[in-house]
C-alpha positions as CSV (number, residue, x, y, z in Angstrom):
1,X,28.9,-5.7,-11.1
2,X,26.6,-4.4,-13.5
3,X,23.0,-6.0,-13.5
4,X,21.0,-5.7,-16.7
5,X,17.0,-5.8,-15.8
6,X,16.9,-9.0,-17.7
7,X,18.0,-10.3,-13.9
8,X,14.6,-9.8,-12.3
9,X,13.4,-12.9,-14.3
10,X,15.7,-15.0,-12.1
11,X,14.9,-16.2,-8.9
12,X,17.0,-15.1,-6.1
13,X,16.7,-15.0,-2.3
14,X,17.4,-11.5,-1.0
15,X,19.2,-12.3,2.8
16,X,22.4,-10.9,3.7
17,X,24.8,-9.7,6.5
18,X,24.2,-6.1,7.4
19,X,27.8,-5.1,6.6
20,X,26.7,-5.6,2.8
21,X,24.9,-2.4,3.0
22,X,27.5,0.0,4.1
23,X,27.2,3.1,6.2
24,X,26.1,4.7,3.1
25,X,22.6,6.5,2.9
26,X,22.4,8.3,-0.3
27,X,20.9,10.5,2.1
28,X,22.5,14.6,1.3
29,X,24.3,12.8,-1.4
30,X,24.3,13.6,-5.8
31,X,21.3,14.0,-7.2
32,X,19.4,15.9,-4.1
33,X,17.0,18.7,-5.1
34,X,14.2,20.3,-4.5
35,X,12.2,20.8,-1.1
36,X,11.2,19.2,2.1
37,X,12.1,16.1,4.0
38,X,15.3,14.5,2.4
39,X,15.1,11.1,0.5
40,X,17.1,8.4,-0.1
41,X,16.3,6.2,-3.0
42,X,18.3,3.1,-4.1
43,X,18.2,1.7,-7.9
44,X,20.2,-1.7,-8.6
45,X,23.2,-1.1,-11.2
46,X,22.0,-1.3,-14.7
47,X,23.9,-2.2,-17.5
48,X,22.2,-0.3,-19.6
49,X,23.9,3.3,-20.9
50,X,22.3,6.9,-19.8
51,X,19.9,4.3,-16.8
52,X,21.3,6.2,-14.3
53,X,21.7,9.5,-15.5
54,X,17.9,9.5,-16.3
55,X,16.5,8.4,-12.9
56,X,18.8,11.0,-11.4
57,X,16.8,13.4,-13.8
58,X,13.7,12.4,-12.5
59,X,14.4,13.1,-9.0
60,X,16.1,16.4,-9.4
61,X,12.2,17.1,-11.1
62,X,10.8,16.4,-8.0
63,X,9.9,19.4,-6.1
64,X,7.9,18.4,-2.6
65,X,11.3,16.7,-1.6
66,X,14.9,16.2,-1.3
67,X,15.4,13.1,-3.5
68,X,19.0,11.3,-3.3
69,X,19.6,8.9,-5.5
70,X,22.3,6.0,-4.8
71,X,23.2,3.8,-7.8
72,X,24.2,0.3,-5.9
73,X,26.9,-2.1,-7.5
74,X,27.3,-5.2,-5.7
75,X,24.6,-7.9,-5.0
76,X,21.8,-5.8,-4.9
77,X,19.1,-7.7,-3.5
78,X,21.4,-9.0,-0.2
79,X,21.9,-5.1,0.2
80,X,19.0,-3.9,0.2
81,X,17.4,-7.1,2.3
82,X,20.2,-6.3,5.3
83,X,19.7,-2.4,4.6
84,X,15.6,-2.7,5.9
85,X,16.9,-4.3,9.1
86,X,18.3,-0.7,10.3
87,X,17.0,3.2,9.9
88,X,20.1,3.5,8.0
89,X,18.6,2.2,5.1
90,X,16.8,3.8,1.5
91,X,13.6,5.3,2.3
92,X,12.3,4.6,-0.7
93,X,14.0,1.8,-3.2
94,X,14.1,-0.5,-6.3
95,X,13.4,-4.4,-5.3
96,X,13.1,-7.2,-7.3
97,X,9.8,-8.4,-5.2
98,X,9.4,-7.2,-2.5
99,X,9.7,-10.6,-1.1
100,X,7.3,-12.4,1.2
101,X,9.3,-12.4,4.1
102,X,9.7,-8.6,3.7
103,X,6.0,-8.0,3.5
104,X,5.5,-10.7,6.4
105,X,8.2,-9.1,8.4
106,X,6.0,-5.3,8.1
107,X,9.1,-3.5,6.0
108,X,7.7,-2.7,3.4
109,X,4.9,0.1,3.7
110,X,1.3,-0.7,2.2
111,X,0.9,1.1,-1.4
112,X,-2.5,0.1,-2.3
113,X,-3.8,3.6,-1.8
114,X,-1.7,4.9,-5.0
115,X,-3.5,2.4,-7.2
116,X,-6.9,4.1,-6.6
117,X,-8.4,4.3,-10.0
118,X,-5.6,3.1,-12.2
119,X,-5.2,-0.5,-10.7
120,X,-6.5,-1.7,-14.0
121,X,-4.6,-0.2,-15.7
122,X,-1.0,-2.0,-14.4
123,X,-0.5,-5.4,-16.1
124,X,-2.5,-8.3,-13.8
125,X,0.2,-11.0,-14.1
126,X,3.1,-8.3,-12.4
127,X,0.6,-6.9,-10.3
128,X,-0.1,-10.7,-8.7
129,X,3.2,-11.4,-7.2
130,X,3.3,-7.4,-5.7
131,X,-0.2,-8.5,-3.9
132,X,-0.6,-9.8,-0.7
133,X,-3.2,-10.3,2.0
134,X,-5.1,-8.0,-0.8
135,X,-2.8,-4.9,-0.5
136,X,-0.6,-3.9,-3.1
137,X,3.4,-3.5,-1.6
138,X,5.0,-2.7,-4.5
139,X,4.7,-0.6,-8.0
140,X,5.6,-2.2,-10.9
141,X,8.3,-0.4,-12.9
142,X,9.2,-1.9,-16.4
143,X,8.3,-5.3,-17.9
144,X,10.4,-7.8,-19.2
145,X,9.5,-11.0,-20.8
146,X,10.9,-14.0,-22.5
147,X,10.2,-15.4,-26.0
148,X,11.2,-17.9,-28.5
149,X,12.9,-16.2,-31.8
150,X,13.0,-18.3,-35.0
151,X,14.3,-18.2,-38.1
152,X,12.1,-17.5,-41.1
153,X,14.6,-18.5,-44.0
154,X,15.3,-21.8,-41.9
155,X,11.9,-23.1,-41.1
156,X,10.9,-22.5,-44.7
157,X,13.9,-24.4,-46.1
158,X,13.3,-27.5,-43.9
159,X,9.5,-27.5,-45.0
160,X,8.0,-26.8,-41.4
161,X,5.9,-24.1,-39.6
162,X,6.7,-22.3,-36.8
163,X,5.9,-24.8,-33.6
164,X,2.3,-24.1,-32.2
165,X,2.6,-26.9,-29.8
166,X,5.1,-28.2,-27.3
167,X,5.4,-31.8,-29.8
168,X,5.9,-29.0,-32.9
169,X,8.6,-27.9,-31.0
170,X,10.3,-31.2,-30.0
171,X,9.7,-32.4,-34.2
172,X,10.3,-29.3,-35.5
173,X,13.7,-28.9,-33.5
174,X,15.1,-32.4,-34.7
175,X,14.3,-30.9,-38.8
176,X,16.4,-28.2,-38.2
177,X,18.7,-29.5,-36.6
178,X,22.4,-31.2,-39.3
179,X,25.7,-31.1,-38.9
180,X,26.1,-26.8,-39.0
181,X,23.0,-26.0,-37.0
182,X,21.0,-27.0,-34.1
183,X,17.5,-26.9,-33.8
184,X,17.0,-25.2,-30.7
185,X,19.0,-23.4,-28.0
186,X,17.6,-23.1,-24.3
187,X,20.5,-22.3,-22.6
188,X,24.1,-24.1,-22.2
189,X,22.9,-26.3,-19.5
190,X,19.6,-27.5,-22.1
191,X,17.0,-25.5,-20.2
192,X,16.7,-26.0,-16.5
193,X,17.9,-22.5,-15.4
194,X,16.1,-20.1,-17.8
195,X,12.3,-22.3,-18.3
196,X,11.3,-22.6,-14.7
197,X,7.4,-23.0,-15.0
198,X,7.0,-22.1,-18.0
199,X,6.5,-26.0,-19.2
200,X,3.8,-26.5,-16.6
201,X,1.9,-23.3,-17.4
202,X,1.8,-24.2,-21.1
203,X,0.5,-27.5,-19.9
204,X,-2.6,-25.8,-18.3
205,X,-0.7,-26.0,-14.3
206,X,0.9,-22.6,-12.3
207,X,3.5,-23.6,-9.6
208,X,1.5,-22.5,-7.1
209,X,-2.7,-21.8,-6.9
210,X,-4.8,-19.2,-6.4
211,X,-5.6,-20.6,-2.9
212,X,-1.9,-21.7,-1.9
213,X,-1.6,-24.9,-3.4
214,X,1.3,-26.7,-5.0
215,X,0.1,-26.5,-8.7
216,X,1.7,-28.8,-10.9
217,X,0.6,-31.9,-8.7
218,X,-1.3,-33.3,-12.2
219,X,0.1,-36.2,-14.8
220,X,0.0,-33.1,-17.3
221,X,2.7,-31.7,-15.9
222,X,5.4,-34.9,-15.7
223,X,4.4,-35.5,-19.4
224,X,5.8,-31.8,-20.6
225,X,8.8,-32.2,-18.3
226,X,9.4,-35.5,-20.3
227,X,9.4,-33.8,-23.6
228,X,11.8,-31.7,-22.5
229,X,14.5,-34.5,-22.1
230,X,13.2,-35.7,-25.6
231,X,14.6,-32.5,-27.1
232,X,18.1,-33.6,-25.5
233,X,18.0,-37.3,-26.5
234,X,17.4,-36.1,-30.0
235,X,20.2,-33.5,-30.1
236,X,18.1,-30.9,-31.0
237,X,19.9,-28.9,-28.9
238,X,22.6,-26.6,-28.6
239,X,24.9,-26.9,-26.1
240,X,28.3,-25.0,-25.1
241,X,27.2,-21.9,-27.0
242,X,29.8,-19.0,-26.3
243,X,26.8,-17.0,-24.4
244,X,24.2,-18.2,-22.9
245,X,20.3,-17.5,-23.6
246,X,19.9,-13.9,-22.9
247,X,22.5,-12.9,-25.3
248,X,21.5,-13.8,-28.9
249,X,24.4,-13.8,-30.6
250,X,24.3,-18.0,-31.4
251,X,21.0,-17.1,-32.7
252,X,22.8,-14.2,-35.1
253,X,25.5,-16.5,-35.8
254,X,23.8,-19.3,-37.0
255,X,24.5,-21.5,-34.6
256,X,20.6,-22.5,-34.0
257,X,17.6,-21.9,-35.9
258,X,15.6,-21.1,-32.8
259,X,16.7,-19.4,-29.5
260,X,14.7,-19.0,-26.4
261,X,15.6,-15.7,-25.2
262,X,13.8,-12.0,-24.0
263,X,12.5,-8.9,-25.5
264,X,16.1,-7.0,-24.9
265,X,17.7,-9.1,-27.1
266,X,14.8,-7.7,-30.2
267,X,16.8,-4.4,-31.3
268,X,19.9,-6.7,-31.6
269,X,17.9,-9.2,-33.9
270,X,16.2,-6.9,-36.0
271,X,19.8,-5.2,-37.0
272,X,21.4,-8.4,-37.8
273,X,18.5,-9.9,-39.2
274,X,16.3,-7.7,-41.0
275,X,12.6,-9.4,-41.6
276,X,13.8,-13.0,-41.3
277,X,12.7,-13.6,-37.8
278,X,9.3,-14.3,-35.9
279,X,8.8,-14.1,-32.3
280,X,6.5,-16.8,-30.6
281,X,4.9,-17.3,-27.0
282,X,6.1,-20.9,-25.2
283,X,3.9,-23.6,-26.9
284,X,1.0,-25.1,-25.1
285,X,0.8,-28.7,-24.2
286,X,-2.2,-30.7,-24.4
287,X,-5.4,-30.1,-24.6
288,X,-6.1,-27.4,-21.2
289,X,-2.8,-25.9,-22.0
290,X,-1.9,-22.6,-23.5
291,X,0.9,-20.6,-24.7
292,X,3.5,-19.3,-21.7
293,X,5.6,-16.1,-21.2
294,X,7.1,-15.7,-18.2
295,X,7.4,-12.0,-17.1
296,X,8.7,-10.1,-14.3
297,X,9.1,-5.9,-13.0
298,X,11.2,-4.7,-10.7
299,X,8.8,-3.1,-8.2
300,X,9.2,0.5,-6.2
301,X,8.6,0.1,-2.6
302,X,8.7,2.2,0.6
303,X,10.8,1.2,3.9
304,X,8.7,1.2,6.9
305,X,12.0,1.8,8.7
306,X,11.9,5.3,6.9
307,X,11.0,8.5,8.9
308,X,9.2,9.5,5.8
309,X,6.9,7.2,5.2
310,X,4.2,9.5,3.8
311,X,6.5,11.7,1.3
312,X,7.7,8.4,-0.3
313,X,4.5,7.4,-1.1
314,X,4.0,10.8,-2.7
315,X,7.1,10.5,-4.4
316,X,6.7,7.3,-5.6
317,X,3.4,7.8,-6.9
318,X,4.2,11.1,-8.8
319,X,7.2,9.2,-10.8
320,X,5.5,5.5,-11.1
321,X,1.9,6.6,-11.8
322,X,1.3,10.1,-12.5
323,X,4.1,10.6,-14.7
324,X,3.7,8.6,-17.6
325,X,5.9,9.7,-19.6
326,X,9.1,9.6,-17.3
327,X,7.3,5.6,-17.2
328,X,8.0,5.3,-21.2
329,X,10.8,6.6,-21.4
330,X,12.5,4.3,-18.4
331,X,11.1,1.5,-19.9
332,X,12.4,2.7,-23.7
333,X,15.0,5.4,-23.6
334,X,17.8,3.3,-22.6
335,X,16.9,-0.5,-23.5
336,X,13.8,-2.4,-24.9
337,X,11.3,-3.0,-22.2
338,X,7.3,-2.6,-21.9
339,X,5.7,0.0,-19.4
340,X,4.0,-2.1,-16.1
341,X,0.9,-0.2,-17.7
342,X,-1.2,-1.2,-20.3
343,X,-2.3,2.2,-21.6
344,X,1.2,2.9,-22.0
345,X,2.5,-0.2,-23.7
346,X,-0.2,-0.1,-25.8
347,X,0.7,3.4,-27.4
348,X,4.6,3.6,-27.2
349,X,5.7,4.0,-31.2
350,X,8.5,1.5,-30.2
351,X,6.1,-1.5,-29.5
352,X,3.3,-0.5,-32.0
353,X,4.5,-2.9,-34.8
354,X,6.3,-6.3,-36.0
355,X,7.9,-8.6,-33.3
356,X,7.4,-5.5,-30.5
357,X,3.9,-6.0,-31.1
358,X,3.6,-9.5,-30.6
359,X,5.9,-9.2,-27.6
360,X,3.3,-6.8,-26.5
361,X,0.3,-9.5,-27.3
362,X,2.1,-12.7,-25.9
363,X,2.4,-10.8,-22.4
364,X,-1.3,-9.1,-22.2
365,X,-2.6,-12.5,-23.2
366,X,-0.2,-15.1,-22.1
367,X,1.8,-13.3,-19.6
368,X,2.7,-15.5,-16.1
369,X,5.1,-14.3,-13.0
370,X,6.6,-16.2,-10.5
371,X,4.5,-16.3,-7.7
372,X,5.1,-14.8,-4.6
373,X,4.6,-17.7,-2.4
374,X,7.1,-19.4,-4.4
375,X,10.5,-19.3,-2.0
376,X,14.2,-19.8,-3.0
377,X,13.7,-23.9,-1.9
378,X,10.7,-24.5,-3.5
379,X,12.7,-23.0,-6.4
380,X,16.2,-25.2,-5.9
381,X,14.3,-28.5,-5.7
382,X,11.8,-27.9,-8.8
383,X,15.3,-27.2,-11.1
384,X,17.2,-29.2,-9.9
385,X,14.4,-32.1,-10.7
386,X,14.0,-30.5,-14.3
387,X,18.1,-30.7,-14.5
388,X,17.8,-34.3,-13.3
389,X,14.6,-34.7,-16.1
390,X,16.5,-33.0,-18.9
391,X,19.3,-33.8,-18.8
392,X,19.5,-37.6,-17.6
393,X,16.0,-38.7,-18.3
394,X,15.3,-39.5,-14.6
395,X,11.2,-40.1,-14.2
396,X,9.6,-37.1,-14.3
397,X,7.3,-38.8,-12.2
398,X,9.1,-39.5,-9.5
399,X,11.0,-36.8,-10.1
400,X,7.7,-34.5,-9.5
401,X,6.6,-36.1,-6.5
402,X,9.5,-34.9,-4.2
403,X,8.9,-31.9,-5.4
404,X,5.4,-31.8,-4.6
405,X,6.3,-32.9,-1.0
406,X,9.0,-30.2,-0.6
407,X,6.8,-27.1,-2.0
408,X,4.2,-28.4,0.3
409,X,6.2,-27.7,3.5
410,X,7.1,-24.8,2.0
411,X,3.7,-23.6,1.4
412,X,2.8,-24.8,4.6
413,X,5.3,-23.1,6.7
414,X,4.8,-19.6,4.6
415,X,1.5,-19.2,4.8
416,X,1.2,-20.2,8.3
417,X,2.9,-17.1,9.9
């Protein structure tokens, strides 16, 4: 199974049965050179063409150590989880997190001392959810981010603007939408699996708080919720699409005049579509809200379980931090992403104009990750309210308040260890 980086922005709990992980190390395996103590480092399986080969080449420029390099098909994230149970495991690796329970449970090492001095420089709203207890665990690799594309030729016809506001959205999706297209297109199942939070940022809310809090426990929040399920009593939206959101060929095809999709989808759109798109944040809410964009980065970590603690760290910080261009070209050589750091997305020719750019601006400015104290329940009860919300117009209100209850356990039994 091929996994395109696009997956980090789902959530998904990383437990598994040791036998997922094999007896295979990496360890003495392809893509070993250089000196000193032999690594093993995992990547996920990218979908992406020449991925592979080009970590491989970054290892083999590694002198100070013996970097193996183990491309893992399969579910990833219940391989690795089982994987830092045992010293059989990567010593250093890819993770979509690392998760709470991995920092919690001490196996992951503490990276903060490879920030020193560039810190700032790494994009705050990835950074957060590698943070804990005030020590960084994880560095940031790529960015990816989600954005709505529209359709210039079709917004002008219909005699509307490109939505600046969550009601712009719901009224500007019922214009577009006849008998040939629909307005908007959130995903086959109208919504509830790709906008998470996002709805409750734009209102001015976060899932959870600075201090550990639920954070959507506010009327804001069941009022955007309840806008959403106004888009599906309209039939503004499209439904049954032949792919889902992160593909955007019903966008290409017609099929919709907006599409809520990601930043690897842009080359695709700009081929097919020439100048006749624009690229827009979420649209706030009310008055305290503001536009959303949910991002995400894989993260490289380091196992405690490793004998080779210290020459991970030097390894990771030589290809994550000091060498920035093996950094842009990762994130650019082999899909469309932006570099974890600022400098870096700020001067890559790929995201210096047009739609790139303002991909660029929406996540600097806009930018929200999942947070790290928010677990795999916490996560199944919020969508499967906003399902319930969107799709049968059950009370948001009500809706919200057994949420709140159940992310309040949640938080409670988290932060209590």
């Amino acid at each position: 199974m091929t996994i395109s980086r696009r997956g980090l922005l789902a959530t998904g709990a990383a437990v598994g049965l040791l036998t997922a992980c094999g007896s295979d190390t990496g360890r003495g395996g392809a893509g070993e050179s250089g000196s000193g103590p032999a690594l093993s480092q995992w990547y996920h399986q990218y979908g992406e063409q020449g991925t592979e080969q080009a970590v491989k080449k970054y290892a083999a420029a590694y002198k100070k150590a013996r970097v193996a390099v183990q491309w893992r098909p399969g579910n990833y994230d219940q391989q690795t989880a089982a994987a830092l149970l045992t010293t059989s495991g990567p010593d250093v690796f890819e993770v979509n997190g690392p998760s709470l329970d991995q920092i919690q449970g001490k196996q992951v090492a503490d990276l903060t001392e490879l920030f020193e001095g560039v810190k700032d420089d790494f994009n705050p709203a990835v950074l957060a959810p590698k943070t804990y207890d005030g020590r960084i665990w994880g560095i940031p690799q790529v960015i990816d981010m989600q954005m709505l594309f529209y359709r210039k030729s079709l917004l002008e016809d219909a005699g509307v603007r490109p939505p600046r506001t969550l009601d712009e959205l719901v009224d500007t999706a019922a214009k577009l939408t006849d008998k040939e297209v629909k307005g908007l297109f959130l995903g086959n199942d109208a919504g509830a699996g790709v906008l998470g939070g996002t709805p409750l940022y734009a209102a001015g809310l976060s899932l959870v708080t600075d201090d550990g809090k639920v954070g959507f426990d506010d009327p804001a929040a069941a009022r955007a919720l309840g806008k959403l399920h106004q888009l599906y009593a309209d039939k503004s939206l499209l439904l049954g699409a032949p792919a889902d959101w992160s593909d955007p060929s019903a966008f290409l095809q017609g099929l919709t005049a907006m599409q809520w999709s990601g930043l690897w989808a842009l080359p695709a759109v700009q081929k097919a579509l020439g100048d006749d798109f624009g690229v827009l944040p979420f649209p706030k809410d009310g008055a305290d809200g503001a536009p959303s964009v949910p991002v995400g980065a894989y993260s490289a970590a380091v196992s405690t379980r490793s004998a080779h603690q210290e020459a991970g760290k030097d390894f990771l910080k030589w290809l994550w931090i000091e060498r920035t261009d093996y950094q842009e070209d990762f994130a650019l050589g082999y899909g469309f992403h932006i570099p974890a750091r600022i400098s870096l997305a700020k001067r890559a020719d790929k995201l210096k104009d047009g739609a790139a750019a303002d991909a660029v601006r929406f996540t600097t400015e806009h930018g929200y990750a999942q947070p790290l104290l928010w677990t795999p329940a916490a996560q199944t009860a919020y969508q499967d309210a906003l399902n319930r919300i969107i799709k049968d117009g059950a009370n948001p209100e009500s809706e919200l308040k057994k949420v709140v209850r159940r992310v309040s356990a949640e938080l409670a039994r988290v932060t209590s260890k």
